[in-house]
N, C-alpha and C positions, 0 to 999 in steps of 0.2 A: 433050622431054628427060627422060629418066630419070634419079631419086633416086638416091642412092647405097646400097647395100644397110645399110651402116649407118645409117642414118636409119630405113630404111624397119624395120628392126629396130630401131632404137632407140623408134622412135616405135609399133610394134606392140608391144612389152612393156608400153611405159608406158600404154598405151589398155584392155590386157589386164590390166594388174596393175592399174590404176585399177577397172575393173570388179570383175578382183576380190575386191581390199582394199574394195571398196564391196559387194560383196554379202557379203563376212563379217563388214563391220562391220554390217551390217542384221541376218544372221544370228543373230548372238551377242547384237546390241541383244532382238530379237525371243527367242529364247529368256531372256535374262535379265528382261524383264517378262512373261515366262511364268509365270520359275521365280519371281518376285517375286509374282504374283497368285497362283498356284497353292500355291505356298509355306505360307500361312496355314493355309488349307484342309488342306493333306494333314497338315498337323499337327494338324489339329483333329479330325482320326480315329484319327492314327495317332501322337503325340507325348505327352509329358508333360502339358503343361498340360490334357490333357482329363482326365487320371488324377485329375491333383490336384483337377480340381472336382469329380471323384465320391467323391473321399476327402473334399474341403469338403461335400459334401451329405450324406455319412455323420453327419461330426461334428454337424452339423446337427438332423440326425433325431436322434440320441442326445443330446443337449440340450433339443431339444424334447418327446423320451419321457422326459427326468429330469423337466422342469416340469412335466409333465403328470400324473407322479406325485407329487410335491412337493404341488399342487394335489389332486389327490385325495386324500391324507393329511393336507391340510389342510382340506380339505370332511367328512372323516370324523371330525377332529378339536373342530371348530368349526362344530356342528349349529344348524341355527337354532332361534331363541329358542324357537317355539312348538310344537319338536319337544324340547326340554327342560322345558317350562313341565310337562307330565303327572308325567315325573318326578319331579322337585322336589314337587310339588303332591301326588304318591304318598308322599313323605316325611313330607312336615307331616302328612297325615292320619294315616298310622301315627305318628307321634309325639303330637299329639293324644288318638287313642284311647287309646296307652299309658297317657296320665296321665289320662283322666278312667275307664278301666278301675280305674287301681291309687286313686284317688280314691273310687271307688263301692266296691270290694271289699275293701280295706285299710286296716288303721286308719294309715293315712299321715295321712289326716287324722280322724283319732279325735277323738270329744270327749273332753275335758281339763276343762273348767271349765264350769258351772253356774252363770250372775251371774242373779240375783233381785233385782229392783227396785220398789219402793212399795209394799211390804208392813209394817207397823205394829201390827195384830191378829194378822197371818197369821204363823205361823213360815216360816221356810226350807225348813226339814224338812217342813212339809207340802206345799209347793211343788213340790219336788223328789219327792215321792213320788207326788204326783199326776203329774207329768209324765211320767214312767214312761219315763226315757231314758237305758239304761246307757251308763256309762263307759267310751270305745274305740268306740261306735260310731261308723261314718262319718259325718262329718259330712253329707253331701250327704244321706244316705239317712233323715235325721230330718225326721220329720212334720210341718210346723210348727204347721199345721191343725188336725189331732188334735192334739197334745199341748197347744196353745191350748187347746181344746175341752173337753180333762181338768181343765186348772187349772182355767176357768171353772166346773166343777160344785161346785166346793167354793162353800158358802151364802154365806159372807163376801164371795167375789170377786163383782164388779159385773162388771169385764171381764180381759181378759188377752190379750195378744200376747206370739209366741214368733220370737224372731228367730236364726240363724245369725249367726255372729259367725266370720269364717275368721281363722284356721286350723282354730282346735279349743275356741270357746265357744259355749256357748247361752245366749242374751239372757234373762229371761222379766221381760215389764215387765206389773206388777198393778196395779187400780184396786180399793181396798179398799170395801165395800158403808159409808156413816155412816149411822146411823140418826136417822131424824128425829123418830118419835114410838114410843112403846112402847106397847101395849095388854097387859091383865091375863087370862094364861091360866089353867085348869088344873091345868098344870106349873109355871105362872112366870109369869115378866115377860119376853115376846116383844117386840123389836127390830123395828120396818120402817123399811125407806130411804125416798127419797124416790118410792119407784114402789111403792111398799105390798108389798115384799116381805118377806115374814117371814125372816131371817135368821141371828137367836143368839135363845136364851134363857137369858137371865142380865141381872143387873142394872144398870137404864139409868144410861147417865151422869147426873151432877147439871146440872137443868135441863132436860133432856129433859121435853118433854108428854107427857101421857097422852091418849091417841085412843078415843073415848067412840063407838062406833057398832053398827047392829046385827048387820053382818056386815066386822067389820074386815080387812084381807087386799087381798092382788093382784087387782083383777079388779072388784073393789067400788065403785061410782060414787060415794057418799057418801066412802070412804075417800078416792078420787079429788081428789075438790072440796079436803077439809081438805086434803089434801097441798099441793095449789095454790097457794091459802090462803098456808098456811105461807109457803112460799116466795116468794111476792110482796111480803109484807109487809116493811118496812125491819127489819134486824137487830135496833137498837134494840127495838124493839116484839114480837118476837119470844121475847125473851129475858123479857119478864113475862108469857107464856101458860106456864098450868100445865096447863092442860086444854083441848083443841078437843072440843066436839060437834057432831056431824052426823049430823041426823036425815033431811036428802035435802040435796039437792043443790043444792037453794035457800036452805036452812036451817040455816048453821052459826053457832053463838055459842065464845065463851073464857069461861074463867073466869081469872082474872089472877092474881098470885101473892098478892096482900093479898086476895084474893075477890072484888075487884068484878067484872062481867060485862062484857062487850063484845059487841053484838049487830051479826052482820058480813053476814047474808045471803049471796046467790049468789058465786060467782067473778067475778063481773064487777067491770069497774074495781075490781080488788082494789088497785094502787098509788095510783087517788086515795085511796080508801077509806084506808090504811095512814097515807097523806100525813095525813090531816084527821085521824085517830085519836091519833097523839101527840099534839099540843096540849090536843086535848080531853079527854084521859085527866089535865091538870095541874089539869083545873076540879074541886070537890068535888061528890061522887055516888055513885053505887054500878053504874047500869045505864049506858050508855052505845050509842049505838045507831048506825050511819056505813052501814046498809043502804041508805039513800039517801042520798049523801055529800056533794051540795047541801045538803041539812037536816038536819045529826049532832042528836041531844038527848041530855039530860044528866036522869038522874032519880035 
């Protein structure tokens, strides 16, 4: 039995249009996850956003070449320490030299004042003229050595030190020569210290001894001894010798101020000697004798 042509039409379209509305929905499915996958891509060659990342990578770089000069201006600004330290160090030195140049060369620091200290015989005036150190010269550049050297040649002085004094004095501290005993010249009445140097000639203080020998003077072993002598003995005791002789070195006597004698022998143990001698000088006698100071006698 055969269909009826409508059917058979009917039922061919719908089998045919089935097919295909099913192959263009495949179609179109398949092309749009073409144009979906493909899609990113062709804009990523050929769209905006590749643009903009090469303009982002511009800004990029031109921020990165500002830092980088930023940094280099700040490296050239802010040298390290030990590439400063020469400099600075090139400064002080020239500032340094400046002032000990205009110090040695200029009376910047000029002397000004002349203080003289422990002088009592000695004037100032002679002091200062022995010194021989004009007024304005630089201080740094004064001798101290030498002009020490000068004061000392004067007779009277024993010693002398010459000090700078900054800004602009000079010190000059003296140790005046005393005399310990006088001997009878000549010319006069010569002065020796206690080291037998002859020093003034002019007239001994009251109570100075006179020094009895045969070659009186610096240098002289007799003169030597008495000096010794002297000076060992207690002040007290001292003070009643009018006369020491010594005729060596083993052999020195006094003569005391009332006349009596005193027979002292060598330097040796001159302080017991001195010791035992007061007492014994209170007994009555004229000679009196502490050469050997275990056994003084009295005669």
């Amino acid at each position: 039995m055969s269909r009826p042509p409508a059917e058979r039409g009917s039922s061919g379209r719908g089998s045919s249009g089935r097919d295909s509305s099913g192959r263009g929905s495949s179609g179109r499915a398949r092309r749009a996850r073409r144009a979906s996958a493909t899609g990113p891509r062709a804009g990523a060659g050929d769209g905006v956003r590749p643009t903009q990342r090469r303009v982002e990578r511009g800004k990029g770089d031109r921020s990165r070449d500002a830092d980088d000069l930023g940094s280099a201006t700040a490296r050239g600004s802010q040298r390290p320490w030990y590439l400063r330290v020469p400099v600075i160090g090139g400064i002080v030195v020239a500032v340094v030299v400046g002032l000990v140049a205009a110090a040695w060369f200029t009376p910047m620091l000029g002397v000004r004042t002349i203080e003289v200290i422990g002088t009592e015989q000695i004037s100032e005036q002679e002091i200062t003229a022995a010194l021989d150190i004009p007024l304005s010269q630089p201080l740094p550049r004064v001798d101290t050595a030498a002009a020490a050297e000068r004061v000392a040649a004067i007779a009277r002085v024993e010693s002398a030190r010459v000090q700078r004094i900054y800004p602009s004095t000079v010190r000059v501290t003296v140790v005046e020569r005393v005399a310990m005993v006088f001997i009878d010249g000549p010319d006069g009445t010569h002065l020796l210290d206690k080291e037998g140097v002859d020093f003034a000639v002019e007239p001994p203080p009251p109570g100075l001894p006179r020094l009895v020998t045969a070659s009186p003077g610096w240098g002289d072993p007799a003169t030597a001894a008495a000096l010794e002598i002297l000076q060992a003995m207690p002040q007290q005791l001292r003070e009643q010798v009018a006369e020491i002789i010594a005729t060596s070195i083993s052999d020195v006597a006094m003569t005391m101020h009332d006349g009596r004698m005193l027979m002292w022998g060598g330097v040796d143990h001159s302080s017991r000697k001195g010791a035992v001698a007061l007492p014994l000088l209170t007994q009555p006698g004229q000679i009196y004798d502490v050469s050997s100071p275990d056994l003084p006698t009295v005669r």
